[in-house]
C-alpha atoms as one frame of an Amber mdcrd trajectory, in Angstrom:
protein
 -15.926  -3.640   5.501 -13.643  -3.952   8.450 -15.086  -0.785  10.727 -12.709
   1.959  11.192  -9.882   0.555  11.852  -6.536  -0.323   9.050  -5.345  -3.509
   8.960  -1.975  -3.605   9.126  -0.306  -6.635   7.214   3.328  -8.476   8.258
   4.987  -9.389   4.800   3.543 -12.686   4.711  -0.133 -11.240   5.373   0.657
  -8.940   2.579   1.682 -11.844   0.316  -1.057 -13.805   0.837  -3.446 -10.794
  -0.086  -1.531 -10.401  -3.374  -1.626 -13.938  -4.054  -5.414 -14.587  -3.100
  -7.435 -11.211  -3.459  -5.232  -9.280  -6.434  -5.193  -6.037  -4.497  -4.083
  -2.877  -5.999  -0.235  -2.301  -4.576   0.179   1.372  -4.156   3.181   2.777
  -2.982   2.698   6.423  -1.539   6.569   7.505  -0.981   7.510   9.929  -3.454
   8.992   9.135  -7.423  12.681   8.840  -6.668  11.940   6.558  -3.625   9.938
   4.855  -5.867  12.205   4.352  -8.805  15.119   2.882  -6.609  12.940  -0.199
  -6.199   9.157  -1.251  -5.052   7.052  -4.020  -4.646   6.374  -5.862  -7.982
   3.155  -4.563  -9.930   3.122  -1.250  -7.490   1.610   1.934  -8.542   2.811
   5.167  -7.464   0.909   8.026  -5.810   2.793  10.087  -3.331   0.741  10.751
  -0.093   0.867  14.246  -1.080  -1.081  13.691  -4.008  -3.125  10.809  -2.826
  -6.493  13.031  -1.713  -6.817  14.073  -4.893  -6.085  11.629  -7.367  -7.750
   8.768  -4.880 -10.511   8.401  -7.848  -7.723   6.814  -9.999  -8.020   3.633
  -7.673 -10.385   1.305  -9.342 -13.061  -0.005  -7.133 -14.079  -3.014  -6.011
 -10.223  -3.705  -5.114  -8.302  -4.035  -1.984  -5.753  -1.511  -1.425  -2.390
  -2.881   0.075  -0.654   0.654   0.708   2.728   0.851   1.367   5.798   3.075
   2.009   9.445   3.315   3.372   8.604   1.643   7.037   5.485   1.887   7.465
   4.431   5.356   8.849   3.498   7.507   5.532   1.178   4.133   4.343  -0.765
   4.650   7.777  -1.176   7.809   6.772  -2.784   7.080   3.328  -4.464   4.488
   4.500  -6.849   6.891   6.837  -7.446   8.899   3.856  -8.784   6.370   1.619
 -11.168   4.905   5.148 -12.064   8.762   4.529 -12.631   8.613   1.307 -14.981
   5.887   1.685 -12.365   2.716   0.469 -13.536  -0.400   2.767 -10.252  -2.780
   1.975  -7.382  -1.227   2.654  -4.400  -2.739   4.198  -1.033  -1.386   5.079
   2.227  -3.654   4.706   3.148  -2.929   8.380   7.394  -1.759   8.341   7.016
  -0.997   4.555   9.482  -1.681   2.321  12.090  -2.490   5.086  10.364  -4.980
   6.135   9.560  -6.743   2.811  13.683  -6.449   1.536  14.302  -8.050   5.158
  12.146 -10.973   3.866  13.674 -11.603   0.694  11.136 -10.857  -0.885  11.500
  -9.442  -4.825  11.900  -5.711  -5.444  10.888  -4.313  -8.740  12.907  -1.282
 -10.373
């Protein structure tokens, strides 16, 4: 594990996770946020309803968490340290960030 702290990825950290370690991509802003366009492969589970449905995450998986810009993904990512998940990774400014790249948006 990486201690206590949350790494926090920049879009091309976050790519390279995806591409190398297969993480599972979940997005934690809520349905309609979600259905206007997310990263590709993303699963959604609003923050509100991450603590208890964090057992749907398989294990043995980095989590790359993300959100709107950043902020709600921080969030969720404490509560899965919490929960006792030892890769987790937040894609640092969110979905912002990643549209800012270029990079593709799934719908």
């Amino acid at each position: 594990g990486m201690g206590a702290g949350t790494a926090s990825l920049d879009t091309l950290g976050a790519t390279r996770l995806i591409n190398d370690n297969n993480p599972i991509i979940l997005d934690v802003r809520t349905p309609a946020e979600y259905s206007g366009g997310h990263l590709p492969n993303a699963r959604n589970i609003p923050l509100v309803d991450l603590e208890k449905r964090v057992g749907e995450l398989p294990a043995k998986r980095p989590v790359l968490l993300c959100c709107a810009n950043g902020t709600r993904s921080a969030r969720a990512a404490k509560q899965l340290k919490q929960a006792g998940r030892d890769d987790v990774f937040n894609l640092g400014g969110g979905l912002q960030a990643w549209q800012q790249a270029g990079l593709p948006v799934a719908r």
